[in-house]
C-alpha positions as a Markdown table, in Angstrom:
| # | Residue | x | y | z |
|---|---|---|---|---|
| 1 | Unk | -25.9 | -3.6 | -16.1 |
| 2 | Unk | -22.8 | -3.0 | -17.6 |
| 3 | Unk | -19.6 | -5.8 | -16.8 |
| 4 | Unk | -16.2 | -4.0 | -16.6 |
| 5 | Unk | -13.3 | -6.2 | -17.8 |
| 6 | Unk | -11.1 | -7.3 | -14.8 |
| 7 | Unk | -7.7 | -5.4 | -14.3 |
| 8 | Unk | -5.7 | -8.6 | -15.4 |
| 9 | Unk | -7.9 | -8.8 | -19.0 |
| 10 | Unk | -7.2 | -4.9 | -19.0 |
| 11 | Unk | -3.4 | -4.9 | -18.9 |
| 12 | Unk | -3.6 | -7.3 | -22.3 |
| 13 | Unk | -4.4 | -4.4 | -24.2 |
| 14 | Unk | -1.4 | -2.1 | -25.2 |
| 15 | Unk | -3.0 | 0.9 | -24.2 |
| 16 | Unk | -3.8 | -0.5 | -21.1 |
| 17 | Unk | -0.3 | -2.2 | -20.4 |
| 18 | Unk | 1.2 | 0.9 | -20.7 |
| 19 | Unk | -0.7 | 2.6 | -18.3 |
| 20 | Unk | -0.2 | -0.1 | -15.7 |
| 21 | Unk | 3.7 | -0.4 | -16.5 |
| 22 | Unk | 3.7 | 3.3 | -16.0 |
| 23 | Unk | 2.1 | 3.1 | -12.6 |
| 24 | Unk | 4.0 | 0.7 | -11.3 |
| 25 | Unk | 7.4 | 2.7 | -12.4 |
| 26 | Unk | 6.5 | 5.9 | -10.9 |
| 27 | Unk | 4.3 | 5.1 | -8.3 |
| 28 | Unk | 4.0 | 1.3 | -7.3 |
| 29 | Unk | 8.1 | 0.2 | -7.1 |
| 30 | Unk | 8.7 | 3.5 | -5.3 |
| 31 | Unk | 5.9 | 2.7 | -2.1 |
| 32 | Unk | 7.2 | -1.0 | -2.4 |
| 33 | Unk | 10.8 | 0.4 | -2.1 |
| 34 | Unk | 9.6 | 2.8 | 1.1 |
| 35 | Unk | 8.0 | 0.4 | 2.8 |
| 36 | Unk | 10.7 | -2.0 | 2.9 |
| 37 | Unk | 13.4 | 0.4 | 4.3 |
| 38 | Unk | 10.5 | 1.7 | 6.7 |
| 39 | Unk | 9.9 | -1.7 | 8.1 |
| 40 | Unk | 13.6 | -2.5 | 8.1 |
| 41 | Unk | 14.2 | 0.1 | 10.1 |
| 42 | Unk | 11.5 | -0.4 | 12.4 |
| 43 | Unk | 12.2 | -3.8 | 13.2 |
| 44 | Unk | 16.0 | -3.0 | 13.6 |
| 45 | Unk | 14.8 | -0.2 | 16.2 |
| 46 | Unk | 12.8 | -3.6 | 18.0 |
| 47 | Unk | 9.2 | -1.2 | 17.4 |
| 48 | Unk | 7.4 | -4.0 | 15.2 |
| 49 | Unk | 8.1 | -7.8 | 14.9 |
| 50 | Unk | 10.1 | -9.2 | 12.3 |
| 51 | Unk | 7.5 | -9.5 | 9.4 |
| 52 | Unk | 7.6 | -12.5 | 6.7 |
| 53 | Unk | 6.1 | -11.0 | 3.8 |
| 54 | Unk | 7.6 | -7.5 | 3.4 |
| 55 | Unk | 6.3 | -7.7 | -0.4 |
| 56 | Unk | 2.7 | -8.3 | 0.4 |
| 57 | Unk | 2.9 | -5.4 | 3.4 |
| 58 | Unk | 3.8 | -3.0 | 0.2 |
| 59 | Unk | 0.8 | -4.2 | -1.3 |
| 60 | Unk | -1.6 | -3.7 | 1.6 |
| 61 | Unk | -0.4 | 0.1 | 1.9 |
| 62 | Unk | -0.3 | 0.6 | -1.1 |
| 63 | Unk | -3.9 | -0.3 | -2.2 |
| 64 | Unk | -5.5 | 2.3 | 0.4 |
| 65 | Unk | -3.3 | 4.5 | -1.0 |
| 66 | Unk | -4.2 | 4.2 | -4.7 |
| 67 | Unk | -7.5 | 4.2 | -3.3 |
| 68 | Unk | -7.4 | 7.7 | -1.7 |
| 69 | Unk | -6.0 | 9.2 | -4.8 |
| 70 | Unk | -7.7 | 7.7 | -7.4 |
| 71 | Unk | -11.4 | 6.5 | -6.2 |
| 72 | Unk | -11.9 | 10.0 | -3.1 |
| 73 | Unk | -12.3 | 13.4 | -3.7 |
| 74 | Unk | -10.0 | 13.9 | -0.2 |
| 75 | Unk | -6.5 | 14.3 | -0.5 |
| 76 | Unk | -3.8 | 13.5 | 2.0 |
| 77 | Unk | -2.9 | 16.6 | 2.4 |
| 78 | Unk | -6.4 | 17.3 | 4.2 |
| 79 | Unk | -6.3 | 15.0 | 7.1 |
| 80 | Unk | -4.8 | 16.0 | 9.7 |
| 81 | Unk | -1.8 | 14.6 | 11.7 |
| 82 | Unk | -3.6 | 13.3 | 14.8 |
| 83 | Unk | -6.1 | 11.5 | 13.1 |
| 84 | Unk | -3.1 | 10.4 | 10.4 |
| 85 | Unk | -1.0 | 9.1 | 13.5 |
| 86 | Unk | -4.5 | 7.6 | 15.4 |
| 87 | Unk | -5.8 | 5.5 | 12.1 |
| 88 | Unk | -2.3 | 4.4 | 11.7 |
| 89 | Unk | -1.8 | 3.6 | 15.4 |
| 90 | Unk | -5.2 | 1.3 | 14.4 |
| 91 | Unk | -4.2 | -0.4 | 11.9 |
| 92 | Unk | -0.5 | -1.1 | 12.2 |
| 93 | Unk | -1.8 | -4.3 | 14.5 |
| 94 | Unk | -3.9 | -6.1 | 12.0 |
| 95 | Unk | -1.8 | -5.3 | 8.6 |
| 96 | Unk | 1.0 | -6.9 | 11.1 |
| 97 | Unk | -0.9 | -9.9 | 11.9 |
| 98 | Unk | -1.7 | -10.4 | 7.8 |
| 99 | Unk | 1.7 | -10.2 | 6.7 |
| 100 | Unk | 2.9 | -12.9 | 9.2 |
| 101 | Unk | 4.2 | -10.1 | 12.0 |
| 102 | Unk | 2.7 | -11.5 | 14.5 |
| 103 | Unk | 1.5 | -9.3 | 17.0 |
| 104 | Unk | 2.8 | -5.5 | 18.7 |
């Protein structure tokens, strides 16, 4: 069985450090940044609950999305809207609830 060093023993490595600053430059602060003004938005439109973590909300979408592009074969380009919109529609409730939004 072979033991694969954990992300945060990784990132001590130059090599590795520069490939994790250079994620979260290009990809990570940009979906963090998104998020925020999405959920701004959203709660000045009165559609979601005021939400006390906005941070850790970037976080949770952002995983499954680093997921989708880096661990599956299936881009997002290949689903579809309706099953885009109904997943979302799914989830939206529960991330809520995690980040301290209470409920929709």
């Amino acid at each position: 069985m072979t033991v694969r060093p954990s992300a945060s023993s990784a990132v001590r490595r130059p090599k590795c450090r520069s490939l994790a600053e250079a994620l979260t430059d290009t990809f990570l602060t940009s979906v963090h940044r998104r998020v925020e003004e999405a959920v701004r938005r959203a709660i000045d439109r009165g559609e979601i609950p005021p939400v006390e973590d906005i941070e850790l909300l970037g976080d949770v979408v952002a995983g499954p999305v680093m997921n989708r592009f880096l661990l599956t074969p299936r881009r997002p380009d290949q689903v579809d809207a309706v099953t885009a919109n109904r997943t979302a529609d799914r989830l939206l409730p529960f991330i809520l609830r995690a980040v301290g939004g209470g409920n929709i």
